[in-house]
N, C-alpha and C positions, 0 to 999 in steps of 0.2 A: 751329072748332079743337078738334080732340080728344087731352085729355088722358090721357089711360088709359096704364095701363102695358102694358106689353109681357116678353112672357116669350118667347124663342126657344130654343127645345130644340135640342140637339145632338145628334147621333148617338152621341156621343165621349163620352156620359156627362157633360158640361159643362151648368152653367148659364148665362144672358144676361139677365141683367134691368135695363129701364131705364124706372125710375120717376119723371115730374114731378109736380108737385100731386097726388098719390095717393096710397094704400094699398093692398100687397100683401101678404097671407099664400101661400104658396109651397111643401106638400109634395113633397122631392124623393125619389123610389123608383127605387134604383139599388144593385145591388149592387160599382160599380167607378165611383166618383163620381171626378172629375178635377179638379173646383174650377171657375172659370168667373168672369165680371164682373158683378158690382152696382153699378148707376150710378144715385144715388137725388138728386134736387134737388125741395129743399122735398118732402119722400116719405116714408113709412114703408115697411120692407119687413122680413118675418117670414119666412124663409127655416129649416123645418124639416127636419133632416136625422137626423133621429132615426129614420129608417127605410131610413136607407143606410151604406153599407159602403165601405172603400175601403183598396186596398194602398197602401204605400208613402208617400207624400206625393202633398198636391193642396195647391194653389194656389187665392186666390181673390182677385180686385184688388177692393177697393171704391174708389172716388169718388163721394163725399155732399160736399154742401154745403145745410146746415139741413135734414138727416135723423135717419133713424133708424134703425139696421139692427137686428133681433135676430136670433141662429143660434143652435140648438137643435142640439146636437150630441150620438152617442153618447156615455156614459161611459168607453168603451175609447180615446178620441179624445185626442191629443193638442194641442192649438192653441197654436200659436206666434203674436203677432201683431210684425210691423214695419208699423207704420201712422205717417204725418206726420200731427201734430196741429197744429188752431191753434183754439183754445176748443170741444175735443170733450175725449170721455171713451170711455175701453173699460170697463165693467165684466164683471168673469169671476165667477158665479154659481154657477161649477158647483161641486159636492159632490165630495170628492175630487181634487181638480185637481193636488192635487201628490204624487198617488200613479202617475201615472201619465205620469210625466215618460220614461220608457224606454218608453214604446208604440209599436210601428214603425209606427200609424196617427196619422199627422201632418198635423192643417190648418194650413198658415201663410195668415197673413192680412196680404196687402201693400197698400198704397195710401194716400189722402188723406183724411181727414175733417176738413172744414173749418164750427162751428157746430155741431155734430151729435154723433152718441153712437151706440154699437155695443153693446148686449146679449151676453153668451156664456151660456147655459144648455143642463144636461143635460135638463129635461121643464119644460115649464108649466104 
């Protein structure tokens, strides 16, 4: 049985990641990123986006249960989260974060974290 994560790239500028029993770190290089799904059980996943760009709004669904997600996002980025919790946590790290609430580059972050815990940071 193999466990390993999986990463499927899109053509659409989207990410697909779905991780069990693992750890992923995750460089995304895109200058028109669209958002994409993170599926992590029992999983870490480190998804940097600190080297992409994006108009308008993107989207990104997670479903975790007993993960981790951390995203590393530009400073120019906006993130909005609507996530259902039930014993997880979001922490937002980044520097500035509420100067930059009128930025037309917007990540909302939709989905389920169940056990688990979501990192937001601008560099590590």
């Amino acid at each position: 049985m193999n466990l390993q994560s999986t990463i499927i790239p899109d053509t659409d500028n989207q990410i697909n990641i779905n991780s069990l029993f693992s750890s992923l770190d995750k460089p995304m290089i895109t200058k028109d990123f669209k958002g994409g799904k993170i599926n992590n059980m029992f999983a870490s996943t480190e998804l940097d986006l600190s080297n992409a760009d994006l108009s308008g709004m993107a989207v990104l669904n997670i479903s975790q249960l007993f993960g981790e997600i951390t995203l590393i996002v530009p400073s120019d980025w906006h993130v909005e989260t609507d996530i259902s919790q039930l014993f997880a946590t979001i922490d937002d790290y980044r520097e500035n974060k509420y100067n930059i609430r009128n930025s037309d580059k917007v990540l909302a972050i939709k989905g389920t974290s169940v056990f688990a815990n979501i990192e937001i940071h601008n560099n590590i």
